[in-house]
LUMVO-302317 format. One line per field, with one value per residue (C-alpha): residue in one letter; x, y, z; residue number from 1. Coordinates in steps of 0.05 Angstrom, whole numbers, m for minus. Example, Ala and Ser with C-alpha at 12.3 -4.5 7.8 and 13.67 -1.06 7.14 Angstrom:
# LUMVO-302317
r = a|s $
east = 246|273 $
north = m90|m21 $
up = 156|143 $
k = 1|2 $
END
This chain:
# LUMVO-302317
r = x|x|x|x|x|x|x|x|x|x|x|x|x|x|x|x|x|x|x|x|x|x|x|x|x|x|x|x|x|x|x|x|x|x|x|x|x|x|x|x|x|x|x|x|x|x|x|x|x|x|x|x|x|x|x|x|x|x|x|x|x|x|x|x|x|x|x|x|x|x|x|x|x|x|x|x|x|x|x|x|x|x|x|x|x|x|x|x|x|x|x|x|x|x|x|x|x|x|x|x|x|x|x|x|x|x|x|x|x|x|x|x|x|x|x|x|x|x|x|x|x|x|x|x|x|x|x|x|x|x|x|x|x|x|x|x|x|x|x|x|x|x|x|x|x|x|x|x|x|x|x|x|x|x|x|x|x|x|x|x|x|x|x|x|x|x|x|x|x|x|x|x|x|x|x|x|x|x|x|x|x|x|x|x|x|x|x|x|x|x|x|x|x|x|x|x|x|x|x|x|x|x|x|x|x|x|x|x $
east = 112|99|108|178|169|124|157|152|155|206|207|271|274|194|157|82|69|7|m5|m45|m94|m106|m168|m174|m172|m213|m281|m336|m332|m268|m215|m193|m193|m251|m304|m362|m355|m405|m412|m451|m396|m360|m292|m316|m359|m298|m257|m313|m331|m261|m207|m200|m224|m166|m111|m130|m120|m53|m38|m46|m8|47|57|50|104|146|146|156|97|112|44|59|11|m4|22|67|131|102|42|38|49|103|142|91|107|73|31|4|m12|m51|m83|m99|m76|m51|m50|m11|32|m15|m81|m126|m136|m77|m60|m85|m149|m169|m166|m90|m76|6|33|97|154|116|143|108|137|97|96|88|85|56|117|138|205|212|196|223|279|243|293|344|301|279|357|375|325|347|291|289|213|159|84|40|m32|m66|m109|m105|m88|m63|m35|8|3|38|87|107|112|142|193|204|223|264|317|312|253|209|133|74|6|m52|m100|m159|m128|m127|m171|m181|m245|m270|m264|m242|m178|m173|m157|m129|m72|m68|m44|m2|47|35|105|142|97|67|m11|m36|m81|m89|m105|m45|m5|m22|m4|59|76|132|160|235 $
north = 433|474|426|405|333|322|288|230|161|124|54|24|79|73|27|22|m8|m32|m42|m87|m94|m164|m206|m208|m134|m117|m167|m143|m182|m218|m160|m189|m122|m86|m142|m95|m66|m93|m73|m13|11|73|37|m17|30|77|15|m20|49|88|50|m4|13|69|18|m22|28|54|m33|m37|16|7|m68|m37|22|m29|0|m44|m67|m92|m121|m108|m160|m171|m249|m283|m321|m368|m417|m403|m332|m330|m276|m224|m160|m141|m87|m130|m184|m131|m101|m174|m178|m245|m273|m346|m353|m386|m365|m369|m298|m269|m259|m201|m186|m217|m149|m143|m205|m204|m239|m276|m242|m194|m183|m195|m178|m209|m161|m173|m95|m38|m6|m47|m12|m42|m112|m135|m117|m75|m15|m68|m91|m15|0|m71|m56|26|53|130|140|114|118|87|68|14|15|39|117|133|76|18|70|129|83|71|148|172|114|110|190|176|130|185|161|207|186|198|184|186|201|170|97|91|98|84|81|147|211|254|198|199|282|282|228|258|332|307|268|312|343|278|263|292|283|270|242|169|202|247|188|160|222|214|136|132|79|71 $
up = m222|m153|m117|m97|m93|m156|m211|m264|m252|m311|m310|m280|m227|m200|m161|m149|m76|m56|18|55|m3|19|18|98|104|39|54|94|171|160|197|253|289|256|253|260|189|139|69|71|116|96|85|42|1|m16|m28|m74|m102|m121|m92|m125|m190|m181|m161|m217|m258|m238|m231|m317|m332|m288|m320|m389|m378|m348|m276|m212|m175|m107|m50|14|60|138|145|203|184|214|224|290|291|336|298|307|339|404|372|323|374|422|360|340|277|277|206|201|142|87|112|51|51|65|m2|m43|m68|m137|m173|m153|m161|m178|m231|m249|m216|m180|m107|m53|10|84|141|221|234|208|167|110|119|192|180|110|58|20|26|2|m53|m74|m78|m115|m161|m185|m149|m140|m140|m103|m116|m48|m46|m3|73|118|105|168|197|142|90|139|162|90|62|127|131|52|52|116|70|14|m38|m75|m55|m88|m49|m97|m39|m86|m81|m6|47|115|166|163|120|168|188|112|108|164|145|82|110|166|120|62|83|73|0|m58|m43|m114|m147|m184|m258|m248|m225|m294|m331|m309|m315|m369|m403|m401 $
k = 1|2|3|4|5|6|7|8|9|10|11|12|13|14|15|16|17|18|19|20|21|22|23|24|25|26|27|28|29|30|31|32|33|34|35|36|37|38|39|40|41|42|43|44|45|46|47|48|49|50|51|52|53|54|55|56|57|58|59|60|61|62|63|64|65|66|67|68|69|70|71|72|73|74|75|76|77|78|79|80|81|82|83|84|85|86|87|88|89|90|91|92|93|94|95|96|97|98|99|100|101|102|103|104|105|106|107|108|109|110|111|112|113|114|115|116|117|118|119|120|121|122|123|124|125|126|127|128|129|130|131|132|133|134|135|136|137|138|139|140|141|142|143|144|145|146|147|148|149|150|151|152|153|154|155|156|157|158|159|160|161|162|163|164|165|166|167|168|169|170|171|172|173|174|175|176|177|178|179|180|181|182|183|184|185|186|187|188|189|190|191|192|193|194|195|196|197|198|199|200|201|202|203|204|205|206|207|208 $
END
């Protein structure tokens, strides 16, 4: 291992977070704030393409080694969305709690007691318990894959490291707009991460 934060992920200290892989932010022309993209677009091709096949993936065998898997999702408190923070409200990205597709996609669908924790900002750290929920649950380790790259899934490496987790990005499980956003996320919070890979994410999934 060269690379001081690499490591292996044991059940009952790791967590698997998905972010933002929700249905609204995953279909062609329903984003709120990125309307314009159709199918063919870059972003839906990588998601169609490698992401999600790669999240599924690292989704089976996290449930069979017995690691948590936690969704983090874009959705108000409320109906109205009056709990929304500013940013979200200029960068309309207003999604009322139980909008039909809110929830994430089919492919990640989360099972029985499987957390799912609704955000109204772009760090998951800033706008829900997960910190408190990470530490409730014994978890040391932190493996992060979800859209977009350098925005939601920053927030949650640089924030995550911040309160003293080990994260693990397998760069092949997000993705954002373009490629170049993509890299360039990737090497500007590769200081606060270990920039992997989803099949050596696998090779390192233990059971407890």
């Amino acid at each position: 291992m060269t690379n001081p934060r690499e490591t292996r992920f044991r059940a009952g200290e790791s967590a698997l977070l998905f972010v933002d892989m929700q249905k609204i932010f995953c279909t062609p022309g329903l984003d709120p704030a990125h309307p314009e993209l159709g199918p063919d677009h870059y972003y839906h091709r990588r998601l169609r393409d490698m992401v999600i096949p790669n999240q599924s993936r690292l989704l089976a065998r996290a449930r069979a080694r017995g690691i948590q898997v936690m969704h983090t999702i874009i959705e108000a408190l409320t109906e109205d969305c009056r709990d929304v923070s500013l940013d979200h409200r200029l960068s309309n990205l207003m999604i009322p709690k139980g909008h039909p597709m809110a929830g994430p996609i089919d492919e990640l669908a989360p099972i029985a007691n499987e957390i799912v924790l609704p955000k109204t900002s772009s760090g998951v750290f800033n706008s829900t318990n997960i910190d408190y929920v990470l530490r409730n649950l014994g978890v040391r380790t932190l493996i992060v894959a979800g859209v977009v790259t350098d925005q939601c899934v920053d927030m949650a490496v640089r924030d995550a490291a911040d309160r003293g987790y080990l994260v693990a990005v397998p760069g092949d499980a997000c993705a954002t707009y373009t490629q170049d956003r993509h890299d360039g996320a990737l090497r500007a919070y590769g200081g606060y991460c270990w920039v992997t890979d989803t099949d050596t994410i696998l090779s390192r999934m233990e059971a407890r």
